[in-house]
C-alpha positions as CSV (number, residue, x, y, z in Angstrom):
1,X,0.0,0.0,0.0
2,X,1.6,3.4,-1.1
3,X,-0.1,5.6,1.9
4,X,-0.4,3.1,4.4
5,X,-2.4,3.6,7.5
6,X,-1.2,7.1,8.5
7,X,-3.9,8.1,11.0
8,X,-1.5,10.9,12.6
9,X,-1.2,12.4,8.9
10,X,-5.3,12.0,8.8
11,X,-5.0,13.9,12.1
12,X,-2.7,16.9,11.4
13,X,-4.6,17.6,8.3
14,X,-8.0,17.9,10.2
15,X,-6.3,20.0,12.5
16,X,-4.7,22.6,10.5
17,X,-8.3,22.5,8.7
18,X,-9.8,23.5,12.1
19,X,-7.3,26.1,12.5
20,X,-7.8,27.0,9.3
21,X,-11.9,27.5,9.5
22,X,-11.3,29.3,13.1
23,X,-9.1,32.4,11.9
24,X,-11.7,32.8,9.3
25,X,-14.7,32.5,11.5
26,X,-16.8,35.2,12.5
27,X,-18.1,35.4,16.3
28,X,-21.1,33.8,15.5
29,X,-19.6,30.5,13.6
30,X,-17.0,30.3,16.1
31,X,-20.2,29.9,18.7
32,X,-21.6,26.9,16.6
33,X,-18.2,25.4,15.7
34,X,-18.3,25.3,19.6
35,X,-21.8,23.8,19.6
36,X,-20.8,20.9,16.5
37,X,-18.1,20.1,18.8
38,X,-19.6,19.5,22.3
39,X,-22.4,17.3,20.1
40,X,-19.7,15.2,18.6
41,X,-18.2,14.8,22.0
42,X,-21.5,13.7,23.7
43,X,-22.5,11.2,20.5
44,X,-18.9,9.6,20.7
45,X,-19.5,9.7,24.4
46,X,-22.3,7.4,23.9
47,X,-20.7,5.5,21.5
48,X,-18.2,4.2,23.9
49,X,-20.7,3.9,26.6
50,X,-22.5,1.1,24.2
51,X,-19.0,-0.7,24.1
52,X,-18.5,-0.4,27.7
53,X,-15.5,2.0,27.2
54,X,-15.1,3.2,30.2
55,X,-11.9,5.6,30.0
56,X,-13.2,7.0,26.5
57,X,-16.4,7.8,27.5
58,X,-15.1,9.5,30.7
59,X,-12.6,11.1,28.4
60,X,-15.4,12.7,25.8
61,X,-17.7,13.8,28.6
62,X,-15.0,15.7,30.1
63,X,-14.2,17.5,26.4
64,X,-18.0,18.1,26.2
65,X,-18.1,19.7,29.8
66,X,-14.7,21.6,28.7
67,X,-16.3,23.4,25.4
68,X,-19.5,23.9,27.4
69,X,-17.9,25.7,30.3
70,X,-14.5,27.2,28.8
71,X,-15.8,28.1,25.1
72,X,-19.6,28.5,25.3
73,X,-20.3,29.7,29.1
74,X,-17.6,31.8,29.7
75,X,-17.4,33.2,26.3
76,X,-21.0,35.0,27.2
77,X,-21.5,38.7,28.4
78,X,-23.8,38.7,31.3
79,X,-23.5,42.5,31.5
80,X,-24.6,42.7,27.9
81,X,-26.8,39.7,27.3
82,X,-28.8,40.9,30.1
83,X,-31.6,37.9,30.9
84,X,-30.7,36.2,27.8
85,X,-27.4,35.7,28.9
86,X,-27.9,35.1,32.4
87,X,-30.6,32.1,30.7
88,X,-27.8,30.5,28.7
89,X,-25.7,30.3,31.8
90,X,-27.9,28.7,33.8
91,X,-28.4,25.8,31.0
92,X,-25.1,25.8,30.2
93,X,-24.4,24.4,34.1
94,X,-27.3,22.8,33.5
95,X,-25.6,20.8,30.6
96,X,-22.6,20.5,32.5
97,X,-24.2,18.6,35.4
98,X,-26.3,16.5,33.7
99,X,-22.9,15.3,31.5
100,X,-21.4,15.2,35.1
101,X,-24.2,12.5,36.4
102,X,-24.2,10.9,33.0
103,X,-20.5,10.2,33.1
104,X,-21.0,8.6,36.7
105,X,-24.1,6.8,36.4
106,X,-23.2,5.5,32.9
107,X,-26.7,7.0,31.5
108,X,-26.7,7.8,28.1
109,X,-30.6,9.2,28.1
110,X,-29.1,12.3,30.3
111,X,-26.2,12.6,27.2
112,X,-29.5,12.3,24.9
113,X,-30.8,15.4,27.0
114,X,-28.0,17.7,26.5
115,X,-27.5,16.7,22.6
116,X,-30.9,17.7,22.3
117,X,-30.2,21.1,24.1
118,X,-27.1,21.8,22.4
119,X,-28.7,20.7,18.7
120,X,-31.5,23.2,19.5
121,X,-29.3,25.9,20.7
122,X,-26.8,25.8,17.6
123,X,-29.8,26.1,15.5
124,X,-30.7,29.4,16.5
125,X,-27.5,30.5,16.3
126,X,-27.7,29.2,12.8
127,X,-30.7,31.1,12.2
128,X,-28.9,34.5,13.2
129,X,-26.6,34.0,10.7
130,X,-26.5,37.4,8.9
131,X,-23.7,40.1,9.7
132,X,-26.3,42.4,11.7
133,X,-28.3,40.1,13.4
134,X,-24.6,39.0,14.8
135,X,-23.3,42.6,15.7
136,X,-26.3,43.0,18.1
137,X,-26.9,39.3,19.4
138,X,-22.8,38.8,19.0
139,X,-22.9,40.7,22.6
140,X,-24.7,38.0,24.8
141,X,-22.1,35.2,23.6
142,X,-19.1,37.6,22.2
143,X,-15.7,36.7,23.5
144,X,-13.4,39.0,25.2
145,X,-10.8,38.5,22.9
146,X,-11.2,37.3,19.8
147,X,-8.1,34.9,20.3
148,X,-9.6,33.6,23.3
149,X,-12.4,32.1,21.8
150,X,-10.4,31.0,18.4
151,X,-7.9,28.9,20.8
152,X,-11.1,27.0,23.1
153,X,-12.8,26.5,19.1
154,X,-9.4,24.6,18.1
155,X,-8.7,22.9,21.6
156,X,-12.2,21.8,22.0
157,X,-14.2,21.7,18.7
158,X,-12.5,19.3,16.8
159,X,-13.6,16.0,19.2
């Protein structure tokens, strides 16, 4: 076989195309990328609960808590966001507990839950899509530094 099976070649390129889609990213995709990547942490959290992978599925709960509370939770601006923000916070720990009893109870239903959540979530963010519907929404969930929120999207998006 000419390429062989080269997963860490497989990995470098989906990670310099991560990078790549962040420093283009707008606020408002860099929220959803955030979004995709807690979902695909919970659904391979689930995966590995069905094989009884213990250690993996510990290991993706804990990157889907991560994105949850270091990319989407602290990325908002309660002063801003006013009770919109203060909302998203609330269900954001929400989330993060219910991934939290998930992880020790082995329950994938409560995963389930917070997929659903997120999914629904990174919809209406899809929905705002436009350049001025994010300049005035881009306040409730706008990071305090660009470069901030672009380094949790790479460290945490790409489960």
């Amino acid at each position: 076989m000419m390429f062989g099976n080269n997963q860490r070649g497989v990995n470098v390129y989906a990670q310099v195309s991560l990078e790549t889609g962040v420093l283009a990213a707008n606020p408002n995709k860099l929220i959803i990328m955030l979004y995709e990547g807690a979902i695909t942490a919970c659904r391979n959290a689930i995966a590995h609960m069905q094989k009884k992978d213990i250690q993996n599925k510990g290991i993706m709960l804990s990157k889907a808590i991560m994105i949850i509370e270091s990319g989407l939770r602290l990325s908002l601006d309660k002063q801003v966001g006013g009770e919109i923000a203060a909302s998203l916070d609330n269900l954001y720990a929400y989330m993060s507990h219910r991934l939290t009893l998930a992880n020790i109870h082995n329950q994938p239903e409560l995963v389930y839950e917070v997929i659903k959540l997120l999914t629904e979530l990174k919809g209406a963010w899809e929905t705002i899509g436009n350049e001025q519907a994010v300049s005035s929404v881009g306040a409730i969930a706008k990071p305090s530094q660009e470069t901030d929120s672009n380094r949790y999207v790479v460290n945490y998006a790409g489960a």
